[in-house]
Every structure is written in structure tokens, then in C-alpha cells.
C-alpha positions in Angstrom: 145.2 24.6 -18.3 144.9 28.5 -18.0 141.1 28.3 -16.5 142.2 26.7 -13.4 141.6 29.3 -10.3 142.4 28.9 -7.0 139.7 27.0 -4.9 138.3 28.0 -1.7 137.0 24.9 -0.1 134.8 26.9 2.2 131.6 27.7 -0.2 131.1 30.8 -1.6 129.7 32.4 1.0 126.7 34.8 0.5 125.8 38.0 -1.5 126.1 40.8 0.5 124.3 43.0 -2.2 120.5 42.3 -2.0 118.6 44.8 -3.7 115.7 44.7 -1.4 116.4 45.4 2.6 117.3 42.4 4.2 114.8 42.5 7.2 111.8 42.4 4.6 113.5 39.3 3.1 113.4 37.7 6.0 109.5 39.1 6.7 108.5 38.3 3.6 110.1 34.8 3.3 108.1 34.0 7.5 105.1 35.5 5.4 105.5 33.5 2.4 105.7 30.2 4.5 102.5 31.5 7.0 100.3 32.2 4.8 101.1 29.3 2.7 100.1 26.9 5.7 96.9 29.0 6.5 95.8 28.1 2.8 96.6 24.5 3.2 94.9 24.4 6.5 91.5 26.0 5.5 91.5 24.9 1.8 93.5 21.9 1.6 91.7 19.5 4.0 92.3 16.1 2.7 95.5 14.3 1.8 95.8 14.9 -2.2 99.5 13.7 -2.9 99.8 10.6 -0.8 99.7 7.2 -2.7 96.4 5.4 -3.1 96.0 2.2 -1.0 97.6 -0.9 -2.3 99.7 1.5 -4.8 102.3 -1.0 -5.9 105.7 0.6 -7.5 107.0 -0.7 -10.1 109.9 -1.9 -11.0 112.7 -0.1 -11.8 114.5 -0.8 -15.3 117.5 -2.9 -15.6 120.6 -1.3 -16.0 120.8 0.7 -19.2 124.4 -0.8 -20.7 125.3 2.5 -22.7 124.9 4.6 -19.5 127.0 1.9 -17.7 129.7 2.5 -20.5 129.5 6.3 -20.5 130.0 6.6 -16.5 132.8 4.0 -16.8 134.4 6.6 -19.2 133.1 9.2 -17.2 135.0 7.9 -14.4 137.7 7.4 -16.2 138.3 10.6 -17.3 137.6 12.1 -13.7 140.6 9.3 -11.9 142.7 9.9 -14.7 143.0 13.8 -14.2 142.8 13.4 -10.3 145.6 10.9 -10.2 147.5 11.0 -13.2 147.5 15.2 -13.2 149.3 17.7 -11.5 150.9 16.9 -8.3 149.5 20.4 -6.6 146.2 22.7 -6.4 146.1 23.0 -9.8 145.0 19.8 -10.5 141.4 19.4 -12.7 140.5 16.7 -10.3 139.8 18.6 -7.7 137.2 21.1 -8.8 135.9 18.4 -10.9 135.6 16.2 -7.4 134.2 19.5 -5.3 131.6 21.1 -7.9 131.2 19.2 -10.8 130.6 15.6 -8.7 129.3 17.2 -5.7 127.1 20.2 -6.5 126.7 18.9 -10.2 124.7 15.7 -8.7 121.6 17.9 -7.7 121.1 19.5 -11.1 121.7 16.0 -13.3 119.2 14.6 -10.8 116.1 16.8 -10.9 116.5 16.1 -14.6 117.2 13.1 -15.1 115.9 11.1 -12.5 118.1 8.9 -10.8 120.6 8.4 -13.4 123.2 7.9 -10.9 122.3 4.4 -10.6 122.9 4.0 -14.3 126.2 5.5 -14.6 127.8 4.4 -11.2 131.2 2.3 -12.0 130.8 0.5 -9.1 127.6 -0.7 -9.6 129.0 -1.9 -12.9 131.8 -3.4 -11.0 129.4 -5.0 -8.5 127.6 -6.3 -11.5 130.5 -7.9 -13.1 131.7 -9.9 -10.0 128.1 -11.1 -9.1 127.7 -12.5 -12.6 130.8 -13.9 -12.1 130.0 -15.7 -9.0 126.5 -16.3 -9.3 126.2 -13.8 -5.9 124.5 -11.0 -7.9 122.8 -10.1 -4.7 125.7 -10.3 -2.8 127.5 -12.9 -0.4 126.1 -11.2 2.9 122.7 -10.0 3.5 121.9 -6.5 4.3 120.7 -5.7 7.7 117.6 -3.6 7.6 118.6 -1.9 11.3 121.7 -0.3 9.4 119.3 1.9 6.9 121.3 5.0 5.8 123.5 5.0 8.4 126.1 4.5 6.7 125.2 7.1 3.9 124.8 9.6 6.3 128.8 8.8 7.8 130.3 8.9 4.3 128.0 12.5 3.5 129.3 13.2 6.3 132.5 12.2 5.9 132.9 14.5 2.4 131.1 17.4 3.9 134.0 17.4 6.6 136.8 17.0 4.1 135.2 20.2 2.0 134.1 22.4 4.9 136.4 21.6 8.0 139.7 19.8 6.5 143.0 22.3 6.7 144.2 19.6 3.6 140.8 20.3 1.6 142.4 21.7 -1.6 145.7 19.5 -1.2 145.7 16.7 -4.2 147.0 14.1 -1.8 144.1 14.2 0.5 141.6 14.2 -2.0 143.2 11.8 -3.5 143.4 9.6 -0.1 139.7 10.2 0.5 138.6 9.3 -3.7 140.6 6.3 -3.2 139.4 5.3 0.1 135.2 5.5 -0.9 136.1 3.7 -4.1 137.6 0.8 -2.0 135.2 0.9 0.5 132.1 1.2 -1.9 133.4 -1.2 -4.4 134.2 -3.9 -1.6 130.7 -3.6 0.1 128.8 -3.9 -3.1 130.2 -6.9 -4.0 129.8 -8.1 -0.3 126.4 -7.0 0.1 125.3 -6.4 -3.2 122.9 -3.6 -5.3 121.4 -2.9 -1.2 125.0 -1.3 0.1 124.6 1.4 -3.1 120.8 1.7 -2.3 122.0 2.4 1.9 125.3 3.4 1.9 127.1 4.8 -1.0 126.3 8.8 -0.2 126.4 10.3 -3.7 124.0 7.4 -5.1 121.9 7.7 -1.7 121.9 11.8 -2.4 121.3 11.0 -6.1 117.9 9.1 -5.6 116.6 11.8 -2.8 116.8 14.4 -5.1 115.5 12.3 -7.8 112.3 11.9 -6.5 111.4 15.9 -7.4 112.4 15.3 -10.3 109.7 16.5 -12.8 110.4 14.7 -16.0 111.2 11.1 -15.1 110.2 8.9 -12.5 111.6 5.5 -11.6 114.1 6.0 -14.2 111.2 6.3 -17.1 110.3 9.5 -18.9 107.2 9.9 -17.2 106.7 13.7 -16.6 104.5 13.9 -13.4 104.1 15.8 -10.3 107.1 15.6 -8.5 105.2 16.1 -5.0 103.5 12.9 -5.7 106.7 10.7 -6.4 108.8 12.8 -3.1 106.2 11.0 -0.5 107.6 7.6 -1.8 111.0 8.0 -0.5 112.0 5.0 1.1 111.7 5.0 4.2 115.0 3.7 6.8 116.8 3.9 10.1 119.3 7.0 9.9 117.1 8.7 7.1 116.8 11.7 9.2 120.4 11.4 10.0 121.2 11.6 6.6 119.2 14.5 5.4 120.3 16.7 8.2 123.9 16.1 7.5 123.0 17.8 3.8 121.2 20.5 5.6 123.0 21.5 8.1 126.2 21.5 6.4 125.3 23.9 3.9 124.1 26.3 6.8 127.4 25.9 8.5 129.3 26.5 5.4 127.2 30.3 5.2 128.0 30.3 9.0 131.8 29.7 8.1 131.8 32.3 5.3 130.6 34.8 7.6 133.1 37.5 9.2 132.4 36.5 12.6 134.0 33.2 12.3 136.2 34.4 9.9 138.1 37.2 11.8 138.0 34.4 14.7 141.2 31.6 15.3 139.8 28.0 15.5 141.3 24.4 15.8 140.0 21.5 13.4 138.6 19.7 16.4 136.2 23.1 17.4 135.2 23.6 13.5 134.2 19.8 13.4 132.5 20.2 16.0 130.4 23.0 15.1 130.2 21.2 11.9 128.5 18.3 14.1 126.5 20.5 15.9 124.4 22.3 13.5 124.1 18.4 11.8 122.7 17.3 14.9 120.7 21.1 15.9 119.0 20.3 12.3 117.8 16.9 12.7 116.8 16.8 16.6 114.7 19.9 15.8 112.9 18.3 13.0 112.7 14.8 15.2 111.2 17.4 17.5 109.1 19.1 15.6 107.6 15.9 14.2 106.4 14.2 17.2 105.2 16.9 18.3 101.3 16.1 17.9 98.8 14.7 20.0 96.2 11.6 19.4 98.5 9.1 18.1 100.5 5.9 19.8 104.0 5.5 21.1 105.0 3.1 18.3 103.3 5.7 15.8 105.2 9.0 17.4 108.5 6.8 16.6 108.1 6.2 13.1 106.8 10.4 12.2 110.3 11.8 11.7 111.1 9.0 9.0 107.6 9.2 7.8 108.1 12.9 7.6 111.5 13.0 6.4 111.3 13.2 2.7 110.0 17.0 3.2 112.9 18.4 4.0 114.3 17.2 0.6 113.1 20.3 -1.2 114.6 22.5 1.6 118.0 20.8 0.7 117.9 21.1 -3.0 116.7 24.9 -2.7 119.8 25.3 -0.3 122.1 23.7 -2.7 120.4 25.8 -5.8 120.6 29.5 -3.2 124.3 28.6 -1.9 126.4 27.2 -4.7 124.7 28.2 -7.4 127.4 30.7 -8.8 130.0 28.1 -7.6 128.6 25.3 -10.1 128.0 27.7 -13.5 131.2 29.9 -13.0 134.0 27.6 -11.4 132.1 24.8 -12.6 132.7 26.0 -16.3 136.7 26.6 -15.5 136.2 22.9 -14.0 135.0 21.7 -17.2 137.2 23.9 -19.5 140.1 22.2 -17.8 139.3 18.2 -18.3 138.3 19.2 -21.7 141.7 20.6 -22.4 143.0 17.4 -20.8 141.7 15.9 -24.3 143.1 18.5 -26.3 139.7 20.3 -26.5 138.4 23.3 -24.7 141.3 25.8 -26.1 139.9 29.1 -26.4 137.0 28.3 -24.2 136.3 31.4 -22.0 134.2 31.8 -18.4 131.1 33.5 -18.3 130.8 35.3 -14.9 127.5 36.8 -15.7 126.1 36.2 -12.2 128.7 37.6 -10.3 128.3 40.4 -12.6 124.6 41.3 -11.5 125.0 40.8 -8.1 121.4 42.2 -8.1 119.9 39.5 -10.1 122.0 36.8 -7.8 120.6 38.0 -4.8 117.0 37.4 -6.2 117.7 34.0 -7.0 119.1 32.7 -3.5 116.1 34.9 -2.2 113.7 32.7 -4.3 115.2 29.1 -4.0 115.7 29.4 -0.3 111.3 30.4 0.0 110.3 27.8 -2.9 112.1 25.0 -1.3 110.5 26.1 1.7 107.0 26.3 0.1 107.5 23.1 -1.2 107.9 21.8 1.6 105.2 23.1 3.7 103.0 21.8 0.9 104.7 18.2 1.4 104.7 18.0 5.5 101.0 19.5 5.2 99.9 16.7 3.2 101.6 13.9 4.8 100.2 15.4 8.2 97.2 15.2 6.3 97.1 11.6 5.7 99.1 10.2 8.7 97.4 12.5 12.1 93.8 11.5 13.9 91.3 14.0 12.6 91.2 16.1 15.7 95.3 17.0 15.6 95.6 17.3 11.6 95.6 20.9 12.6 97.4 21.4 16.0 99.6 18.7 15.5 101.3 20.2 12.4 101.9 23.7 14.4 105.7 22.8 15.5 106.6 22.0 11.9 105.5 25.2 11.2 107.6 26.9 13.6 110.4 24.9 12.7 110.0 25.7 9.0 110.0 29.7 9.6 112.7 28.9 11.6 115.2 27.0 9.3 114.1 30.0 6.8 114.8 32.6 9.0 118.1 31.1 10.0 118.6 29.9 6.1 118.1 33.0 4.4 120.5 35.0 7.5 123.4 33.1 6.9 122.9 33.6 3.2 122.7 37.1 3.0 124.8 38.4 6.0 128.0 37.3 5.4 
């Protein structure tokens, strides 16, 4: 297995070779975002992306069986290397687990819609047992006041592992923590049913946020579409803010980690989680913040704005993911791949490209332009939601903070991509 490198569990860090000056990234990204909302304010008056009254979504297809068998063999293949292969850091499992699960998810989602729901093992397994005992919806019902909480502690959960962990490469803890969410997700589907995967499994609660930009498919149909009318329709739950921020704001502290101020520094695991915890919780009270602020509307109405709001940070998160790991997924993500294929016998002679890290140039322009399109996109998504859910007289005023706040996370997002 000769294409296995060594794996820094910390990110990639940033480019420190961007071809234009870096303070007129950053002026040009607060630009890009400004002017952007001074269009939508003047020439984009009326809510044009929000779902018509009495819209009525339909209903998702069953399960498709062949994609049920293919992610039980996809599985299989993935537990098989992890705990059946090499007993140190050169086991396949891991990078598989860290780039090809992880960052892959994001990518096989804006194509392909929420496939994740079609291949998850454990919704087959779930499947299986409530057949079995006539429980296909589960023995114990769902409480509605749990929402994503529980998503948002497992993301967060696997975000510490990769980012904080001193054991994060070491095959025994990733195999601990693989075999601990299979138990736990596979045990609370069967006790709860389909609802646990929809709430609380965090790679199939990741899976359907980022599936709702996706372009070409749209409650698991090939329906190409406008992907800004299918992101408003993001179900809406307690700890949905919770769980975006944790994606958020643990890709900026993994830039903040990479960076040669906290690298030349000495810290425990207890002060690194809780910086980890910090910038979770800086990202979602500003946004909570930044929502609410408005005037002209009720108590009970100021409550429900930051879940109402949520799903436009979505597009922030994916252009994150895209900006920050985007080398990590084509060029360790190919050694990844090289090695479960030679775990088949296949895949000998199979070389890396590295042609990104070879035109550092053309790199730089790339996590430039994610970072400001996911930005743009949501500016675009915020606006019109403001659009359909603020009285009259604060459509304008009232989306002001969110404004602020978006410069902001670009300023700060583009900073601790570029200066490290």
C-alpha cells in the first residue's frame, strides 16, 4: 500500500501564496458581499425564492434497494480495512474515515442529492428489524424538543476527534469512536426509528443540509432546479443553529489551528477544546444575534428568526469546506482511494496527481472564490427570507446586522485561510 502518507489530523492549513495582495482580498471579498446587498435591497424588493402558500412537499421515494446494497458493500469495504487492516497509522481506514467519509460527503451531496439516505447501512439495518417487528417506525416516539441536538453533539463529537484529539491518527481511537456511532446510531434507529437518522445521525443530518443546494436532484428525484429555491425548505428544528455552527466554526478553528501563532504556542487538550467550543458557540450566538436583530415583529416571532434563518448559512459551510480542504480531498483523497483499491488487488500502478499544490497560484484563486460565492449565496438567501418573513417597514433595517455579520465571517474566513 505505497500511497499511504502520513496524515495530519489538523487540516491543511491555508496557502500562503496568493497571487493578488491579501488586503485587497479581503476589500474585495467586504465589496463583493456590500454591493451585493445594495442590489438586492433596491432591485430585489419582493420575496422571489420562498415557497408559495399551501406548497405541499412531496414525498420522498422509498428506499432505492440497489443503493441500499451498494452502501452495505460500501460499508463493508470501509470496516473491513479500518478493522481488519494495519494495526498502526498506516491503516486505509483512516484517511478513508477523515477525507473520503467526511469531506467526500459534501461533494457526493451537491450532486446527488441526499443519497446518504439511500446508502446508509444503518438505515438498512433499522429497516430490517422494523419489518421484523412490525415497529418500522420505531418502538419510542421522537420527541420534537430534541431537534438536532443530538446531530450537532455527534458533529461535534467527530470535529473534536479530527481537530483537538492528541490520539486523532491512532487506529485504536478511530476505531473506538467508528464503533461507538455505529452502536449508538444503529441502537437509536431501531428505538426510534427513520426520525433518529433524520435528527441525530450527523453525517446523514450533514448529508441532507448540503443536499438541499444541490442543483440536479431534489427530494431524491432528478429534477434539476434552482437550488436557492429548494435551500429555504430546510427543515426547520430545535438545535438547528447549533448544528450548523458546529460545521462552521470548526473549520475556522482548524485555519486558526494551522496558523503559526498557535502553532509555535504549547497547549493542553482541555484549552484546545475549548477554543474548539468557543469559536462553535462565537459562530452561532453571533448569527442568533444578528437575526433578531430587527424591529416590528413579536417576541414569539423574534424566537423562531435564527431557525427560520438558519438554512443561509448552509452555503457559507459548503464554500468553507470547498476553500479549506479542497486539496486535502483530490490529493490525499486519491492516495486514500489508491489504497482501499489495492486492498482488492486493484489500484497497482495508480499514481497521485498533486496538480493543485503544484500551482499554488491557481489554489489560491479557488479558496479566494468559494469563500465570496458561498458568501454571495448566502446574502442572496438571508435577503430573501428577510424578504418574506419582516413587516414592511424593517425589510430594510432589520436585515443591516446580517450584513455586518456576513462581512464579518468573510473577513475573519478568508484571514484565517490565507494567513497561515
Amino acid at each position: 500500500m505505497g500511497a499511504v502518507l502520513p496524515l495530519p489530523m489538523h487540516g491543511v492549513g491555508g496557502s500562503t501564496d496568493l497571487p493578488i495582495p491579501f488586503l485587497y482580498a479581503i476589500v474585495g471579498a467586504s465589496w463583493a458581499l456590500t454591493i451585493s446587498f445594495a442590489v438586492l435591497a433596491f432591485a430585489w424588493k419582493e420575496p422571489r425564492l420562498q415557497p408559495p402558500a399551501g406548497h405541499v412537499v412531496l414525498d420522498e421515494p422509498s428506499r432505492r434497494p440497489w443503493l441500499a446494497v451498494l452502501g452495505a458493500l460500501l460499508a463493508a469495504w470501509f470496516l473491513g480495512a479500518l478493522f481488519l487492516g494495519p494495526d498502526d497509522a498506516t491503516n486505509p481506514g483512516i484517511a478513508a474515515f477523515y477525507i473520503l467519509v467526511w469531506v467526500g460527503l459534501v461533494p457526493l451531496a451537491l450532486l446527488a442529492g441526499h443519497v446518504w439516505k439511500d446508502l446508509s447501512p444503518w438505515r438498512s439495518l433499522q429497516w430490517l428489524v422494523g419489518r421484523a417487528t412490525g415497529r418500522p417506525e420505531g418502538f419510542v416516539a421522537y420527541r420534537d424538543v430534541w431537534g438536532y441536538w443530538p446531530a450537532a453533539v455527534g458533529l461535534f463529537a467527530f470535529v473534536w476527534l479530527e481537530l483537538v484529539s492528541p490520539d486523532a491518527g491512532d487506529v485504536v481511537t478511530v476505531r473506538t469512536w467508528v464503533a461507538t456511532y455505529v452502536v449508538v446510531t444503529v441502537l437509536g434507529g431501531v428505538l426510534f426509528g427513520p426520525r433518529w437518522f433524520d435528527r441525530a445521525d450527523p453525517f446523514d443530518v450533514y448529508s441532507a443540509f448540503v443536499a438541499r443546494l444541490a442543483p440536479l436532484v431534489r427530494d431524491r428525484r432528478f429534477d434539476p432546479h434552482d437550488p436557492l429555491r429548494s435551500l429555504p425548505l430546510l427543515p426547520v428544528a430545535p438545535g438547528l443553529v447549533a448544528a450548523i455552527a458546529v460545521l462552521l466554526g470548526s473549520t475556522a478553528f482548524d485555519s486558526f489551528s494551522a496558523s503559526e501563532r498557535w502553532q509555535s504556542g504549547s497547549h493542553s487538550t482541555l484549552t484546545t477544546s475549548l477554543v474548539l467550543l468557543l469559536f462553535c458557540v462565537v459562530v452561532g450566538v453571533a448569527f442568533v444575534a444578528a437575526s433578531v436583530a430587527t424591529g416590528g415583529v413579536t417576541p414569539h416571532e423574534r424566537r423562531a428568526l435564527p431557525g427560520l434563518m438558519a438554512h443561509s448559512l448552509v452555503p457559507i459551510v459548503v464554500g468553507y469546506i470547498f476553500a479549506h480542504y479542497l486539496t486535502y480531498l483530490l490529493e490525499r483523497g486519491q492516495a486514500a482511494a489508491i489504497d482501499l483499491l489495492q486492498l482488492l488487488g486493484v489500484g497497482n500502478g495508480l499514481e497521485v496527481s498533486y496538480f493543485l499544490s503544484e500551482h499554488p497560484d491557481v489554489l489560491a484563486v479557488y479558496k479566494v472564490g468559494f469563500v465570496v460565492a458561498g458568501h454571495v449565496v448566502a446574502v442572496v438567501a438571508a435577503h430573501d427570507r428577510a424578504l418574506a418573513l419582516l413587516p414592511r417597514a424593517h425589510r430594510l433595517t432589520g436585515q443591516l446586522a446580517m450584513l455586518v455579520l456576513m462581512v464579518g465571517y468573510t473577513f475573519t474566513g478568508i484571514y484565517l485561510l490565507l494567513s497561515v
